[in-house]
C-alpha positions in Angstrom: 0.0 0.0 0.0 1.6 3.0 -1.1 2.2 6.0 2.2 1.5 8.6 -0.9 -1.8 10.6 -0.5 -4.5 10.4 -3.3 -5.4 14.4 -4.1 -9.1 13.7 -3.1 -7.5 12.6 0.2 -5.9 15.1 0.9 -9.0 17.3 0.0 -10.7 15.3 2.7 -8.0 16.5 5.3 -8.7 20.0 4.3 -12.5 19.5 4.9 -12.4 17.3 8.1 -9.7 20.0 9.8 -12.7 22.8 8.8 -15.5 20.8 10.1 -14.3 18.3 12.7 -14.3 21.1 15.5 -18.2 21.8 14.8 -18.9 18.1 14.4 -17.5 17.3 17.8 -19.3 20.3 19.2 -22.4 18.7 17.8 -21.5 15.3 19.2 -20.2 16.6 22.7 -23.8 17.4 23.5 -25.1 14.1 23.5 -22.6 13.8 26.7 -25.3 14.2 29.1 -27.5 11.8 27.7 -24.9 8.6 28.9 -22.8 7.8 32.0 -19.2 7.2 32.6 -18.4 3.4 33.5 -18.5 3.2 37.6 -18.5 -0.8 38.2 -14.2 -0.4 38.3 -14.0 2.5 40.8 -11.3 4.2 39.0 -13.1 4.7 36.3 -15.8 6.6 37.5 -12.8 9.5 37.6 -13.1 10.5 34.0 -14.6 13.3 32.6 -18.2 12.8 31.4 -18.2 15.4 29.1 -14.8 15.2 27.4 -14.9 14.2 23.2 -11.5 14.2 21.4 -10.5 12.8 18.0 -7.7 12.0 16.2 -7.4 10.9 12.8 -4.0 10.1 10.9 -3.4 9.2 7.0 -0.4 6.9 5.7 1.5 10.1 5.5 1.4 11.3 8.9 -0.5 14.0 8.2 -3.3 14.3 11.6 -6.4 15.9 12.3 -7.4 16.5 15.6 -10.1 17.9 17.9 -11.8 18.5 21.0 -10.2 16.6 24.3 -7.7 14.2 22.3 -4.7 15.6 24.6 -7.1 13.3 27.5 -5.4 10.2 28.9 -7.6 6.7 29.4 -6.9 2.8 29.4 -7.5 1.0 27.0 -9.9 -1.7 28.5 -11.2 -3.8 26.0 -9.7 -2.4 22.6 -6.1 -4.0 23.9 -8.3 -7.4 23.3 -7.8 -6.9 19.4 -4.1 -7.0 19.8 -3.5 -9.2 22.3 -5.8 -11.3 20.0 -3.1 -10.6 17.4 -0.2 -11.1 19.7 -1.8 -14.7 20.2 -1.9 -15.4 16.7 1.5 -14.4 16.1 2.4 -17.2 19.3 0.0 -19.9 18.8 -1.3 -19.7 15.2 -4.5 -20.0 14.2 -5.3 -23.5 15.2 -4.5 -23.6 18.5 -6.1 -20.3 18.9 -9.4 -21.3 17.8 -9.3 -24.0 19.7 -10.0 -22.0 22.9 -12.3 -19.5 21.6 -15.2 -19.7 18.9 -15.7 -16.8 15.7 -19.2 -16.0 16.6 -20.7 -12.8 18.0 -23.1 -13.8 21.5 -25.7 -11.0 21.1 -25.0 -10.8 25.2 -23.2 -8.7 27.2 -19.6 -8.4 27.1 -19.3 -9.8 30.5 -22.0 -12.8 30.7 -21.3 -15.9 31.5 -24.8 -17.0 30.4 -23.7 -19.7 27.0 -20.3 -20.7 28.5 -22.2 -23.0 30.1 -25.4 -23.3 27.9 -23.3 -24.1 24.8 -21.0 -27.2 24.2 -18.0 -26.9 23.8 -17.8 -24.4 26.7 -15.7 -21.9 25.0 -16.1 -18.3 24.9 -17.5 -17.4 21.7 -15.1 -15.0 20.3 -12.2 -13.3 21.8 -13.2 -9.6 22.1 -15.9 -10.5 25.4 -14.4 -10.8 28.3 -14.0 -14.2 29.0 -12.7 -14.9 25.2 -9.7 -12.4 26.2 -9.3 -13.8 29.5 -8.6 -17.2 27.5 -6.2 -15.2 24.5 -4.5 -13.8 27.7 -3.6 -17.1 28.7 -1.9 -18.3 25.2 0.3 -15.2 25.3 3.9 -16.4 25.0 6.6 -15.8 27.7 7.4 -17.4 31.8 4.8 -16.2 33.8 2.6 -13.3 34.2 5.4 -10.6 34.1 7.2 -11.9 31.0 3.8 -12.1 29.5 2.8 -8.7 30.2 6.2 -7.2 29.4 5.6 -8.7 26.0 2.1 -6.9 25.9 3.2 -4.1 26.3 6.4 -4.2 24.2 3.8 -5.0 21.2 1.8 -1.8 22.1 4.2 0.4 21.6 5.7 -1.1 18.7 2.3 -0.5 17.4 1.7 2.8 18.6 5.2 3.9 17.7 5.7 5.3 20.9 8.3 3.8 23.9 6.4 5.7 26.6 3.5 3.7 26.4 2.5 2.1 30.4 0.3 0.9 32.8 -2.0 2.9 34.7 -1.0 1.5 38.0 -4.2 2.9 39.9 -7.4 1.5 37.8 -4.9 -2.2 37.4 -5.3 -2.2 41.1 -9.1 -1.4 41.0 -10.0 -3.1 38.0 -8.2 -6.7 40.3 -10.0 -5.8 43.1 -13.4 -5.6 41.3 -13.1 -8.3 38.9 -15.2 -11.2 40.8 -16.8 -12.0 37.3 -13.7 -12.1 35.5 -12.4 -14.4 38.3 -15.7 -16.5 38.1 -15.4 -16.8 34.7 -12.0 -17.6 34.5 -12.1 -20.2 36.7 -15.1 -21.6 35.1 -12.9 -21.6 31.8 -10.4 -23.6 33.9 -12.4 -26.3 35.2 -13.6 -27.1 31.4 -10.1 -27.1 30.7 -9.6 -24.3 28.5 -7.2 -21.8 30.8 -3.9 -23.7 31.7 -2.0 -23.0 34.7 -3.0 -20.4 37.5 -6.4 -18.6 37.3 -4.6 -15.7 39.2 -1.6 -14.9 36.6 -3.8 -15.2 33.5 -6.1 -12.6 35.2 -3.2 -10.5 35.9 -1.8 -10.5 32.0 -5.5 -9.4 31.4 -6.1 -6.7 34.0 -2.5 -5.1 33.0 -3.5 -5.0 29.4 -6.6 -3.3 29.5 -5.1 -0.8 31.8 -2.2 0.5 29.5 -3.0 4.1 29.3 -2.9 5.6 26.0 -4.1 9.3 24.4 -6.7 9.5 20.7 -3.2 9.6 19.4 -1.6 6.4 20.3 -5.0 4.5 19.2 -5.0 5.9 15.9 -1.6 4.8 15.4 -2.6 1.3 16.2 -5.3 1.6 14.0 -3.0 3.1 11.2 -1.5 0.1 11.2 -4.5 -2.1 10.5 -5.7 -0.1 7.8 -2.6 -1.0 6.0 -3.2 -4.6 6.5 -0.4 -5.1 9.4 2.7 -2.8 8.1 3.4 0.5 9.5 3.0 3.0 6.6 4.9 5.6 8.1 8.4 2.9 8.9 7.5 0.3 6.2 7.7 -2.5 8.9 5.8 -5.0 8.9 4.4 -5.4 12.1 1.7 -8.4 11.8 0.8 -10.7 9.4 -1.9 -9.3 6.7 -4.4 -12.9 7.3 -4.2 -12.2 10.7 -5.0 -8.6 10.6 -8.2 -9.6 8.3 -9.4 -12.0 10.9 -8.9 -9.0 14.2 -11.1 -6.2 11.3 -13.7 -9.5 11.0 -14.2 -9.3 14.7 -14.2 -5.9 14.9 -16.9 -5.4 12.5 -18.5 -8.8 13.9 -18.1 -8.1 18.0 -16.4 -4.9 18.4 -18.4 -2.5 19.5 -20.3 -5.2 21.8 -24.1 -6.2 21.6 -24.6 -2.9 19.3 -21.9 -4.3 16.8 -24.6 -4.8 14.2 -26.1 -1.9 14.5 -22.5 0.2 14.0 -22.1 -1.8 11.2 -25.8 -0.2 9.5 -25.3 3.9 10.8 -20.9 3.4 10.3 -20.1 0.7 8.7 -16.4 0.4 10.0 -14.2 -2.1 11.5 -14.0 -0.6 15.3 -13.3 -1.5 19.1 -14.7 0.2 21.9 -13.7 0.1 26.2 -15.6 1.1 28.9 -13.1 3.9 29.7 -14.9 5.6 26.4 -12.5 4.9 23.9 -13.0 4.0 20.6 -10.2 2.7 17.8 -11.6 2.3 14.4 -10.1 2.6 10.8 -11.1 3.6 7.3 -8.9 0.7 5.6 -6.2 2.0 2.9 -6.7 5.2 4.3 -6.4 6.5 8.1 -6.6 5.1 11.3 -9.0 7.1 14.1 -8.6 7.2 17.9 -11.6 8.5 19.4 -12.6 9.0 23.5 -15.5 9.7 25.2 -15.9 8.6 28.4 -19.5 9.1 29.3 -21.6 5.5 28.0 -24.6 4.6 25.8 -26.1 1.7 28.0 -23.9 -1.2 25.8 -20.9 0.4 26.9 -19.9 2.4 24.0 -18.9 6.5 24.1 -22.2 7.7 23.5 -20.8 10.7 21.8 -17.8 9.0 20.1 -20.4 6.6 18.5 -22.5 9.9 17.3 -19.6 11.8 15.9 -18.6 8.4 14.0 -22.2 7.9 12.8 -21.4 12.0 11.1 -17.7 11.2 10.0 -18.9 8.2 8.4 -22.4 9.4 6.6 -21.0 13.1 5.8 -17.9 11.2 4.0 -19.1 7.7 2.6 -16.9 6.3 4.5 -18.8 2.8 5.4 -17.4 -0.5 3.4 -20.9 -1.1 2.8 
C-alpha cells in the first residue's frame, strides 16, 4: 500500500480539519444523555463530558479535535491486539481452539452460553471471557514476562516507547473483577485456561489498563488499515491474514451487543472500552482514535459513536 496521499484525500483533510471542531461540538452534546463506567471505581474518575478525536493518513498528516490531549486505558480495545499477539504465538489453530468466531448478542461480561453451549468456550475473543482465554496463550514465563511482552507489542504499534500501565485502575479493575475471576475459573475447570487462574487474570487486567491518548490509538489503527505494516516505517508489524481475521471481529463483535447496529449507521471495522475509547479505521486510508468517556447503556462512548455515525455518513466512509 503505497504512504502517498490520493489528491481527493488530501481534500478530505482539508475538509475534516474545517468541520471536525463543529462536528465534535455537535456530538459533545449528547454527553449528558450517557454515564461514565463506575463498576471499576477508578473509572468513575473520568470526565463525562470530554470528546476528542484524532485521525491520521499513511502520510502522517493528523487531524485533531476537542479533548484528544485526554489520557484513558484501553480496557477492551487492547483485546484486538492481544488477540493478534496470540496469533503471532500460537497460530490460528491452537487459537481457535480456545475461543469460537461468533458474535453472543449478550453482554460483554456474561457468563450465560459458556455453560449453555457445548463446547464451553467463549465465543469469540473480544468478550471478556474470550480475552481472558487469548491472555492465557500469550507467550513468555509467567505473568510478568507475558505482560512485558504486551506491552512491548503496544508500543511497537503505537510507535511510541512511553507507552505504560495505569498503576491505579490495574489495582481497581483486580479488586473488582469477581466476574472475570468466576469466569475464569469456570474456563479452567472445562479445561480451557492452563496453569493459574490468578496470573492469566493478571496479564488481562494489566493490558486493559495500558493508558494511551486519541493519538496512540489511531496509530494502532494506522497500522490495520494497511493490513499489518506500518505506513509511516514500512515494517511490517503483523501478518496481513491475521490482521483480516482481528477487522472481522471488529466489524462482527467490536463494538459489543450494538456491533450490528454500527455496522448499518458506520459501517467500519471498530473496538470500543468502557473507559470511552473507541479505535476504528477507514482501511487504505487513516486510522482514528476517538474517546469519550461518558456510555450509551452497551458500553460504548455515547458521543464517540455519534460523531462516528457523522464522519462516516457526511464522507461515505462505510465498506458497505
Amino acid at each position: 500500500m503505497s504512504s502517498t496521499n490520493l489528491p481527493h484525500q488530501s481534500e478530505e483533510l482539508e475538509r475534516l480539519r474545517a468541520l471536525l471542531p463543529g462536528w465534535v461540538k455537535t456530538s459533545k452534546t449528547m454527553c449528558q444523555a450517557g454515564k461514565v463506567a463506575s463498576y471499576i471505581p477508578e473509572l468513575s474518575k473520568a470526565p463525562a463530558d470530554a470528546l476528542g478525536i484524532h485521525v491520521i493518513d499513511f502520510s502522517g498528516n493528523s487531524v485533531t479535535a476537542g479533548d484528544c490531549g485526554l489520557s484513558f486505558t484501553m480496557q477492551s480495545i487492547s483485546k484486538v491486539f492481544t488477540l493478534l499477539l496470540a496469533l503471532i504465538d500460537r497460530g490460528p489453530e491452537i487459537v481457535f481452539d480456545k475461543v469460537g468466531m461468533e458474535p453472543t448478542g449478550d453482554n460483554f461480561n456474561s457468563m450465560l452460553k459458556l455453560e449453555l453451549v457445548q463446547p464451553s468456550i467463549p465465543f469469540n475473543p473480544l468478550i471478556n471471557a474470550g480475552a481472558i482465554a487469548i491472555s492465557s496463550l500469550i507467550g513468555g514465563d509467567g505473568p510478568e514476562e507475558k505482560s512485558e511482552r504486551v506491552l512491548r507489542f503496544f508500543r511497537r504499534l503505537a510507535g511510541n516507547p512511553e507507552l505504560a500501565y495505569d498503576l491505579d485502575v490495574y489495582r481497581s479493575e483486580a479488586l473488582s473483577a469477581d466476574l472475570n475471576r468466576s469466569m475464569a475459573y469456570f474456563l479452567k475447570d472445562k479445561g480451557v485456561l492452563k496453569g493459574k487462574v490468578d496470573d492469566v487474570l493478571d496479564v488481562y487486567f494489566r493490558h486493559c489498563s495500558i493508558a494511551v491518548t486519541c493519538s496512540d490509538l489511531s496509530r494502532m489503527a494506522l497500522v490495520l488499515a494497511n493490513d499489518g505494516t506500518d505506513p509511516l516505517s514500512g515494517e511490517v508489524l503483523i501478518p496481513r491474514r491475521y490482521v483480516q481475521i482481528a477487522k472481522t471481529f471488529m466489524v462482527t463483535c467490536g463494538m459489543y451487543n450494538a456491533s450490528g447496529q454500527f455496522a448499518i449507521e458506520v459501517g467500519l471495522p471498530a473496538k470500543s472500552g468502557v473507559a470511552g475509547g473507541i479505535l476504528t479505521l477507514v482501511p487504505g486510508r487513516y486510522g482514528i482514535g476517538i474517546v469519550g468517556p461518558s456510555l450509551n447503556p452497551k458500553g460504548n462512548s455515547i458521543a464517540g459513536v455519534h460523531l462516528l455515525e457523522t464522519l462516516s455518513q457526511s464522507l461515505d466512509w462505510s465498506l458497505f
